[in-house]
C-alpha positions as CSV (number, residue, x, y, z in Angstrom):
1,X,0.0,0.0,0.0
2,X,1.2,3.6,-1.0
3,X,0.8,6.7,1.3
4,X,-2.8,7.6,0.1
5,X,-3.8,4.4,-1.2
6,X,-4.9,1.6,0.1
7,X,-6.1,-1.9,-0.5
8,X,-9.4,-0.5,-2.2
9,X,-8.4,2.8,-3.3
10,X,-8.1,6.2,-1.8
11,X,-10.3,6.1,1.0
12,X,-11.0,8.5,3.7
13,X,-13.7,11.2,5.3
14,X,-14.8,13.6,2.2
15,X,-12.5,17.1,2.7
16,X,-10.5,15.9,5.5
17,X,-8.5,13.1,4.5
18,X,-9.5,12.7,0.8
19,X,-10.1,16.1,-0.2
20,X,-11.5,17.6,-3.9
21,X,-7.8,18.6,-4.2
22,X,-6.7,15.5,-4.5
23,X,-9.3,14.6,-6.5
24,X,-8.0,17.0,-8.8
25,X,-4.4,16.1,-8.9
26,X,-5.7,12.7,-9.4
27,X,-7.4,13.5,-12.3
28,X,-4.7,15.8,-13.5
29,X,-1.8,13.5,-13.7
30,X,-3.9,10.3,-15.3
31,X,-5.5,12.9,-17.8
32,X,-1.7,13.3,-18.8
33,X,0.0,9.9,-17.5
34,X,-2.4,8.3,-20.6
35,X,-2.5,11.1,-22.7
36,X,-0.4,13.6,-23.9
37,X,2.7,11.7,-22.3
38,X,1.9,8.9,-24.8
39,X,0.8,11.3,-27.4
40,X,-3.1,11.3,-28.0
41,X,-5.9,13.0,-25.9
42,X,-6.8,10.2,-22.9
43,X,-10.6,8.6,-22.9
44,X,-11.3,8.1,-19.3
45,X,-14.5,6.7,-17.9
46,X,-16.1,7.7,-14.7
47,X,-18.7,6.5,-12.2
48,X,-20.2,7.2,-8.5
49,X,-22.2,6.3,-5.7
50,X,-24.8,8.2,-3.9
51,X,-23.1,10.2,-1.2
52,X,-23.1,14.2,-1.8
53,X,-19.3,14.3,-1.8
54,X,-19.4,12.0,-4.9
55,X,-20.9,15.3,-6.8
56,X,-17.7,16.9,-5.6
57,X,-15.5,14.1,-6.7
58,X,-16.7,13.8,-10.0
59,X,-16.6,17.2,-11.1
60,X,-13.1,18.0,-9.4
61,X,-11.7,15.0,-11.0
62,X,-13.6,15.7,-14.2
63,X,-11.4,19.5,-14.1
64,X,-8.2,17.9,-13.4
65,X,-8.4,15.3,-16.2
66,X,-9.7,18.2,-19.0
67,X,-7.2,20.4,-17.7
68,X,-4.6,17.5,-19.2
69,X,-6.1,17.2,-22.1
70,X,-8.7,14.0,-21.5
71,X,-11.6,13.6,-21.7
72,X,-13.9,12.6,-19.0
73,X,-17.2,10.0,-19.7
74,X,-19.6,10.3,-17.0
75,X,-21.6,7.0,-16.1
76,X,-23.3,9.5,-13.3
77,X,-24.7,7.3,-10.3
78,X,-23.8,3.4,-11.0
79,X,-21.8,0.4,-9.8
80,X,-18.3,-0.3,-9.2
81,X,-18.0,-3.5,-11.6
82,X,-20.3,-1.7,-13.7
83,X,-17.4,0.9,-14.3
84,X,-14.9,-2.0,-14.4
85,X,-17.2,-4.0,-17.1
86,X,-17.3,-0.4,-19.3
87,X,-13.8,0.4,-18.8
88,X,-12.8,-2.7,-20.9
89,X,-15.3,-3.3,-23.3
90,X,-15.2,0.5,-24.8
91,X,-11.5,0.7,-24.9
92,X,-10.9,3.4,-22.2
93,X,-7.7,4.1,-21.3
94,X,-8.6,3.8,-17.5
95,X,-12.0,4.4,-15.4
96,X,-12.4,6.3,-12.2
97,X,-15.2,5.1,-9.4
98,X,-15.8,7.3,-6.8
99,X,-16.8,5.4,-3.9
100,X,-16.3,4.3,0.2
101,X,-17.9,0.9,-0.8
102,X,-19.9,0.1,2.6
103,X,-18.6,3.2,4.7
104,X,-20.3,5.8,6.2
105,X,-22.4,8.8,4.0
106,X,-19.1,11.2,5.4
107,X,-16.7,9.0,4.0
108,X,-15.5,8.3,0.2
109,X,-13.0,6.8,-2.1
110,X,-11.2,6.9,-4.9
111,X,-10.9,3.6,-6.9
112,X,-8.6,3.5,-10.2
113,X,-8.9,1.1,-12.4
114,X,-6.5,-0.1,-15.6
115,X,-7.7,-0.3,-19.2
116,X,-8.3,-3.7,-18.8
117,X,-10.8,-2.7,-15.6
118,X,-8.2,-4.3,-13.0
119,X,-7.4,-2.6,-9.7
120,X,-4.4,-0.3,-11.1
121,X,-1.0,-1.5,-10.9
122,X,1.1,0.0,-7.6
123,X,3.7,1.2,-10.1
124,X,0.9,3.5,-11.5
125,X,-0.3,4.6,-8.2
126,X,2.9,5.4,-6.6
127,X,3.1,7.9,-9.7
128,X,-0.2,9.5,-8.8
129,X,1.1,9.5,-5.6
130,X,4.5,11.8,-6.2
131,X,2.4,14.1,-8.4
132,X,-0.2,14.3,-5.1
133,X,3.3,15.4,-3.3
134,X,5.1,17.5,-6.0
135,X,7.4,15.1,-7.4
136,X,6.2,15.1,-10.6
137,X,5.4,18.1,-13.1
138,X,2.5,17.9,-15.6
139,X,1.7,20.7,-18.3
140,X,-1.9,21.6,-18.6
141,X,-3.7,21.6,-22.2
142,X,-4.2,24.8,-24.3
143,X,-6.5,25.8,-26.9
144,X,-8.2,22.7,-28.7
145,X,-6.1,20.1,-26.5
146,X,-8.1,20.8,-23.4
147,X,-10.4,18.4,-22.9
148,X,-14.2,17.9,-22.7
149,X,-16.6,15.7,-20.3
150,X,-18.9,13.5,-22.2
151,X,-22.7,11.8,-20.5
152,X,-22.4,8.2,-20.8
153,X,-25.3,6.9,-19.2
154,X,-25.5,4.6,-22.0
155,X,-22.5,2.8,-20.5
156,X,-24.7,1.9,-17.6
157,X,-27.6,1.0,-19.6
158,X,-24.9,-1.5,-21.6
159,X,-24.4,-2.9,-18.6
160,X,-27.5,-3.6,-17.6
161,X,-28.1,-5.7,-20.6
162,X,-24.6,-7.5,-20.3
163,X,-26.4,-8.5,-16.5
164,X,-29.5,-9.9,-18.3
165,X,-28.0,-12.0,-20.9
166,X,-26.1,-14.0,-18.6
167,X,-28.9,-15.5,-16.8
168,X,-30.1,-19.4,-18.5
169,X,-33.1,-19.1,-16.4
170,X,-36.4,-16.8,-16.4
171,X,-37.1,-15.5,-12.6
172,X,-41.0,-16.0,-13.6
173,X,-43.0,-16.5,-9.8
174,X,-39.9,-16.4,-8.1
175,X,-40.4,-13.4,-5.4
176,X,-37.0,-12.2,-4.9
177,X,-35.6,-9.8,-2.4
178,X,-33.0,-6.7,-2.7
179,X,-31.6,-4.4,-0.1
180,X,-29.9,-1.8,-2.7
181,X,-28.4,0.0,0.6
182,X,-29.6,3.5,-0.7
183,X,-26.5,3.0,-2.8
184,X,-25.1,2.5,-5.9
185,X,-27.2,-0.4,-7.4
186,X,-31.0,1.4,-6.6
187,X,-31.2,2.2,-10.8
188,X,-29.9,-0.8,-12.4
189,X,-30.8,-4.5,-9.8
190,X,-34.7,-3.8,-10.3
191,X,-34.5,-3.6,-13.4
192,X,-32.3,-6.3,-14.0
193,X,-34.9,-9.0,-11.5
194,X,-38.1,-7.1,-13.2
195,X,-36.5,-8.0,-17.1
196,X,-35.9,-11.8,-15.9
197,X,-39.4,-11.8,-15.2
198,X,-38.6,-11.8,-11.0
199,X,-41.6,-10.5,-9.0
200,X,-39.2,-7.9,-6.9
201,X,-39.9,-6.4,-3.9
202,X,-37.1,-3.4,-3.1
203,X,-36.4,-1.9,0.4
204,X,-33.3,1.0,0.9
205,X,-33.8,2.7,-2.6
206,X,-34.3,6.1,-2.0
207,X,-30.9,7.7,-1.7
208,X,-30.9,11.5,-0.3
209,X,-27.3,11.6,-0.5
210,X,-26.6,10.6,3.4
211,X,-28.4,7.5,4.0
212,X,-26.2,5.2,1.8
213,X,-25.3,2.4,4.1
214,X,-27.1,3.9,7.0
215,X,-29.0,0.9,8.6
216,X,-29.4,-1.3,5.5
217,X,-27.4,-2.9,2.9
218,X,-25.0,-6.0,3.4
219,X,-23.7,-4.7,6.4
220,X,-27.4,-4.2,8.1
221,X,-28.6,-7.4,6.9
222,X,-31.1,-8.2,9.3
223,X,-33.4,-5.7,8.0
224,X,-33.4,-8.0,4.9
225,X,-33.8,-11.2,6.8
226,X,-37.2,-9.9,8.5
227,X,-38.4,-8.4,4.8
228,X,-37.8,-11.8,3.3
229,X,-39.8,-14.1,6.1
230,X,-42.7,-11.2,6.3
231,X,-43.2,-11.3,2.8
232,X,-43.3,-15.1,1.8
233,X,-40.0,-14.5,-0.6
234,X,-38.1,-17.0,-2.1
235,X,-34.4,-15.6,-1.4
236,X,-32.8,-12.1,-0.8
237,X,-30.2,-10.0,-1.9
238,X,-28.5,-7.4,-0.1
239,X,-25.5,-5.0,-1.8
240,X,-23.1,-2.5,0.4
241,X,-23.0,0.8,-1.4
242,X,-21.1,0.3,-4.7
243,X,-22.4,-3.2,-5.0
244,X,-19.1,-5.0,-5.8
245,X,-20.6,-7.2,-2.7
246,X,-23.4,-9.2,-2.1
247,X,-24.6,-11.3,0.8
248,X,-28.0,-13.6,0.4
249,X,-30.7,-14.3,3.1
250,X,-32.5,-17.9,2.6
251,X,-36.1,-18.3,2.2
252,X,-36.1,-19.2,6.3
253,X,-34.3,-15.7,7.2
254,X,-30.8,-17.2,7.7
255,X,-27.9,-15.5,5.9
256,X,-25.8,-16.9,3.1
257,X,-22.4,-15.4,3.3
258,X,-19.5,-15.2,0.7
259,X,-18.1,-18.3,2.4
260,X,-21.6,-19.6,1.4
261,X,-21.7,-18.4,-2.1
262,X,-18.1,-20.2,-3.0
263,X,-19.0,-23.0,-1.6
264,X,-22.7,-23.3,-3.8
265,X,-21.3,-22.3,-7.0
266,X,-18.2,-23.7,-6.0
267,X,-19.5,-26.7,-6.1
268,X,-22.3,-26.4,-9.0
269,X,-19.1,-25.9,-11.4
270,X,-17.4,-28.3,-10.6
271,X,-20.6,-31.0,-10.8
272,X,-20.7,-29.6,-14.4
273,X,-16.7,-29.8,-14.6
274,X,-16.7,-26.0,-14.7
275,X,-14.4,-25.9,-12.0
276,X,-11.1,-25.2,-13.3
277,X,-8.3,-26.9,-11.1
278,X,-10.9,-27.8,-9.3
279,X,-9.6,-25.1,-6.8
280,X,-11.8,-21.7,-5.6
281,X,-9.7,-19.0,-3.8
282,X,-10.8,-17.8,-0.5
283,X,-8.9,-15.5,2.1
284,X,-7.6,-15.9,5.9
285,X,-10.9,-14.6,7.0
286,X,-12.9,-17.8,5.2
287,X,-14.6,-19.8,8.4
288,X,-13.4,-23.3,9.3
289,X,-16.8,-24.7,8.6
290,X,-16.4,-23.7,4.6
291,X,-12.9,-25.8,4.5
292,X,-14.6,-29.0,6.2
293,X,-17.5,-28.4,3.5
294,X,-15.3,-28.4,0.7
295,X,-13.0,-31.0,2.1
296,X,-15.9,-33.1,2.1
297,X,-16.6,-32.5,-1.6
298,X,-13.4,-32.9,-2.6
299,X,-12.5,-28.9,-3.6
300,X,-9.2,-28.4,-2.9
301,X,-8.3,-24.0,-2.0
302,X,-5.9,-21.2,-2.0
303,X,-6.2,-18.8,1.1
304,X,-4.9,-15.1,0.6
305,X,-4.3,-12.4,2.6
306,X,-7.2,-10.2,3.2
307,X,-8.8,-8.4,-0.2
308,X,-10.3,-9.0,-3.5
309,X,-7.2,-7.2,-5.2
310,X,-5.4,-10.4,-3.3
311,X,-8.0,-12.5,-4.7
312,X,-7.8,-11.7,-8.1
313,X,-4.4,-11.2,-8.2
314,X,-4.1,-15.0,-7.1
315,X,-7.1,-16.3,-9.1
316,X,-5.5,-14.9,-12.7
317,X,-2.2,-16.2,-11.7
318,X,-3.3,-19.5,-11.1
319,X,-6.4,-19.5,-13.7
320,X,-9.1,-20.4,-11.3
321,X,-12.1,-19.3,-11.9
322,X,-14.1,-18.8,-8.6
323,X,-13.2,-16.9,-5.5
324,X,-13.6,-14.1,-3.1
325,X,-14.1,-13.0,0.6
326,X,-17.0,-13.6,3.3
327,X,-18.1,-10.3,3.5
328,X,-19.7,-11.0,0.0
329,X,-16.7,-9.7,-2.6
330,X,-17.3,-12.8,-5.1
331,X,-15.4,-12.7,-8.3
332,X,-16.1,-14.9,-11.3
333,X,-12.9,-14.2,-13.7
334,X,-15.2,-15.7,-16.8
335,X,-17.0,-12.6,-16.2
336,X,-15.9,-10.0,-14.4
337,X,-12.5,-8.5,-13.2
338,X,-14.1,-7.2,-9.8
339,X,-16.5,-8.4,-7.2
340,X,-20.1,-7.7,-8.9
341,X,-23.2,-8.2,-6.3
342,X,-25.9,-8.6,-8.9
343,X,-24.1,-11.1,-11.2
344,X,-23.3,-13.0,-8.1
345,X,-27.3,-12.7,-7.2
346,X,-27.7,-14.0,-10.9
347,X,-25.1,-17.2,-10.4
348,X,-27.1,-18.2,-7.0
349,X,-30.6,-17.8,-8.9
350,X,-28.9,-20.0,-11.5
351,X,-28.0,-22.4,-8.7
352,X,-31.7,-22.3,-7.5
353,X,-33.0,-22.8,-11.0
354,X,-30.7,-25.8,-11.7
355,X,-30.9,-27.8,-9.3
356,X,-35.4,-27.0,-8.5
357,X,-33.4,-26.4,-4.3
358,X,-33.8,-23.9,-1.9
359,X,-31.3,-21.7,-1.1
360,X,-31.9,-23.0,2.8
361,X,-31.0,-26.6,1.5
362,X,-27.9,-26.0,-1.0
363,X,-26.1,-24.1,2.3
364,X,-27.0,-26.6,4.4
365,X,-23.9,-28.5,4.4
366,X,-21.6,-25.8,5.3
367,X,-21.7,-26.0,9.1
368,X,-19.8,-22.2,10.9
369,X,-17.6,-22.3,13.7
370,X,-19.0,-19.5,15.6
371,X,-16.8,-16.2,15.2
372,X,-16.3,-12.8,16.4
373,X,-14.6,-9.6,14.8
374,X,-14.5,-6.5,16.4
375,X,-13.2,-3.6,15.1
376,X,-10.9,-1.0,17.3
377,X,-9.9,2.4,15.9
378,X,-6.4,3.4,17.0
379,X,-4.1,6.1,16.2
380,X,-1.3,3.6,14.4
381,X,-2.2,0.5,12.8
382,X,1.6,-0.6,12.6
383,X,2.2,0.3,16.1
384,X,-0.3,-1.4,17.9
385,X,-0.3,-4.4,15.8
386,X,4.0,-4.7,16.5
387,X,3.5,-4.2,20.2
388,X,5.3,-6.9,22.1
389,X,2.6,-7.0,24.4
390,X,-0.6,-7.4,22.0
391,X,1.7,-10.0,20.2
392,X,2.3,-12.1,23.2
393,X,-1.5,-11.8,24.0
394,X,-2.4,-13.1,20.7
395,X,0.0,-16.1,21.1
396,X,-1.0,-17.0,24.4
397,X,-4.7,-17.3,22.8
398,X,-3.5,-19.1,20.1
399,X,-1.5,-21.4,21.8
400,X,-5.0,-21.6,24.4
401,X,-6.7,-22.9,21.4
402,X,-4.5,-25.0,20.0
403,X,-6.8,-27.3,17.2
404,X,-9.8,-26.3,18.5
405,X,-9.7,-22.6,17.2
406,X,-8.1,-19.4,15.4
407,X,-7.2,-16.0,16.5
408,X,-6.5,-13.6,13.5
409,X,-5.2,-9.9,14.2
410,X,-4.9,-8.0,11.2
411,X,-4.7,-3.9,10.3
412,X,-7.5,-2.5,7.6
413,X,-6.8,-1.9,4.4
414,X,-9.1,1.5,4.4
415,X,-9.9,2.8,8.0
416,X,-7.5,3.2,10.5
417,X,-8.6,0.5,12.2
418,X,-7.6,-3.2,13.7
419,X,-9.4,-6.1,13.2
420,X,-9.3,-8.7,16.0
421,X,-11.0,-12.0,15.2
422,X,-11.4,-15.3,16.9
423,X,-13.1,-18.8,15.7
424,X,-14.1,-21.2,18.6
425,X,-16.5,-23.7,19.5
426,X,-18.7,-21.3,21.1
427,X,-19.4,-17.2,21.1
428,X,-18.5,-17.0,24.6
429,X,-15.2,-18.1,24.0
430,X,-14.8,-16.3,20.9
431,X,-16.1,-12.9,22.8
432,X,-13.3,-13.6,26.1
433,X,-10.5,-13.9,23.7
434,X,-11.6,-11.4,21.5
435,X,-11.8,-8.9,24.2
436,X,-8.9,-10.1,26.2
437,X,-6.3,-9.1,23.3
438,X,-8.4,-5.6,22.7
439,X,-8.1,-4.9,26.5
440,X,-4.5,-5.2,25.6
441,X,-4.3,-2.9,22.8
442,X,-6.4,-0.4,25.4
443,X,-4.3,-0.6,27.9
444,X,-1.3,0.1,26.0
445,X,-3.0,3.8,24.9
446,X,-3.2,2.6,21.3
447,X,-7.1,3.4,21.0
448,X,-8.0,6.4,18.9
């Protein structure tokens, strides 16, 4: 990770830690860094979510890169893997998403992405980087070489119709679910379900500019879980607020996580002998209970360290096909080059389809160690994760649990947080070790 960005971008509350400045320098620099530096005016694609900074974003962004001579194709309000998805199909040199995924309304992000629509290379991003700090010198564009912005709605609406022609099935009398997270995906999922002939019922899809994420989405679930028993429904879908994730809720109101997901399609693939390698990728966050499930199957799996880029990086290395993280980043490489929520609501409807099951009954077989994850902000992520003493608490709880459990302490990759987490045979075990390393890190005066 560079000095501004992270694992997902450049992340951090809008005008304080990300401001439209850097916005501006960030669309300066790649408006040149693809253009006139390789001699021909830059085509660079653009999307956003719903907060009120993204307004900000997008036109401070949209200056920079004219000023260099780009120009600057607006998708307006849409998805990150819808951006990806355009960014490779219509030849742009690169594409922009402005976005703090599942964060708070206060918070956004900057995510670049290569012509190929891949997470940008570091070497690119360190370049960014020393033009955000004054290393590096770009000329701005004069007279007809300055650069113009461009509506492409119709990229989204493209989109929308790659979405729809991947599904074998028709949706007809299947009443399906979505929590769109007053985020990104409230214009395009409807219409995706409503086209595959899906009765959909919709909750979370008036965005105001501050309610994105607020109480709904993936990371509010249970909202979802009680709309899906209350109204009969046969599954749910819930998105965070760029909708590169999704997380299901069965028919009974359980939820189907990203450890879930892999493990249904995992397996539908490889019954078909889709499954190339006969490997999915997961990360060090996966549960135990998804590794028995698959051991069972006969699936073997690559564990990475925590992040889609990680993911993807490992699944086109290696040519697998199907992986991603539990928090619902699934990434189909046939398909996509990100995480894409509604596709991955399309592969599980496919699953449903196929094999005439519930979504209750294909999960069944993967069986969770109970876990717990809490998050504590502190002022440095390297120094309280290097302190001797929160080291030596971790490994006396590992060494406590021995076979029977997992303690994993790891820093963020976007908030300046750390992420304690412990798998046990019970949540009151999981909670007293959980808490016993945090009252650690507390009692050093790392907290923020």
């Amino acid at each position: 990770m560079g000095k501004y960005f992270g694992t997902d971008g450049f992340r951090g509350e809008a005008n304080k830690n990300l401001t439209f400045e850097h916005a501006m320098q960030i669309g300066r620099f790649l408006g040149w860094y693809y253009g006139a530096n390789q001699g021909k005016k830059a085509k660079v694609v653009i999307g956003k979510d719903t907060r009120r900074s993204s307004y900000m974003f997008e036109y401070a962004l949209c200056t920079g890169l004219m000023a260099s001579g780009a120009d600057a194709y607006i998708m307006h309000v849409t998805t990150t893997p819808s951006v990806a998805y355009i960014t490779r199909v219509d030849d742009f040199d690169c594409g922009i998403m402005i976005s703090a995924s599942h964060n708070p309304y206060y918070d956004n992000g900057i995510k670049l992405l290569n012509g190929n629509g891949e997470k940008m290379d570091e070497e690119t991003i360190l370049k960014v980087e020393d033009y955000i700090d004054g290393k590096i010198e770009v000329p701005v564009a004069e007279r007809d070489n300055i650069g113009r912005t461009v509506d492409y709605v119709a990229g989204r609406n493209r989109y929308i119709g790659y979405l729809i022609s991947h599904s074998k099935y028709s949706f007809k009398d299947k009443k399906i679910g979505l929590d769109v997270a007053n985020g990104a995906a409230w214009q395009i999922a409807k219409g995706v379900f409503d086209a595959l002939g899906a009765k959909t019922y919709v909750i979370n899809d008036e965005p105001d500019g501050f309610n994105i994420n607020t109480d709904c989405g993936s990371t509010h679930i249970e909202h979802l879980q009680k709309f899906v028993v209350e109204k009969g429904l046969d599954v749910g879908f819930a998105y965070d607020g760029d909708a590169d994730r999704c997380l299901c809720v069965d028919e009974k109101g359980n939820v189907i996580t990203g450890d879930h997901i892999i493990y249904i399609y995992g397996l539908y693939m490889k019954e078909r002998g889709k499954l190339v390698n006969n490997k999915v990728v997961t990360t060090i966050m996966s549960n135990f209970g998804l590794y028995k499930a698959l051991d069972k199957v006969g699936i073997e799996y690559e564990k990475t360290k925590v992040g889609d880029k990680y993911v993807y990086e490992n699944m086109v290395q290696n040519g697998h096909r199907i992986g991603g993280e539990q928090s619902g980043h699934i990434i189909f490489t046939k398909y996509a080059t990100t995480g894409d929520g509604i596709l991955t609501s399309l592969k599980m409807m496919e699953v449903m389809l196929a094999k005439e099951k519930p979504m209750s009954e294909l999960a069944a077989p993967v069986k969770f160690y109970p876990q717990v994850l809490k998050n504590v902000r502190v002022k440095s992520k390297p120094d309280a994760q290097n302190d001797p003493d929160v080291q030596k608490a971790v490994d006396e709880v590992a060494k406590v649990l021995g076979d029977t459990g997992r303690i994993l302490v790891r820093e963020s990759g976007t908030e300046p947080v750390i992420r304690v987490m412990v798998e046990a045979e019970s949540d009151e075990i999981c909670e007293k070790y959980v808490d016993q390393v945090i009252d650690v890190i507390r009692s050093k005066g790392h907290l923020e």
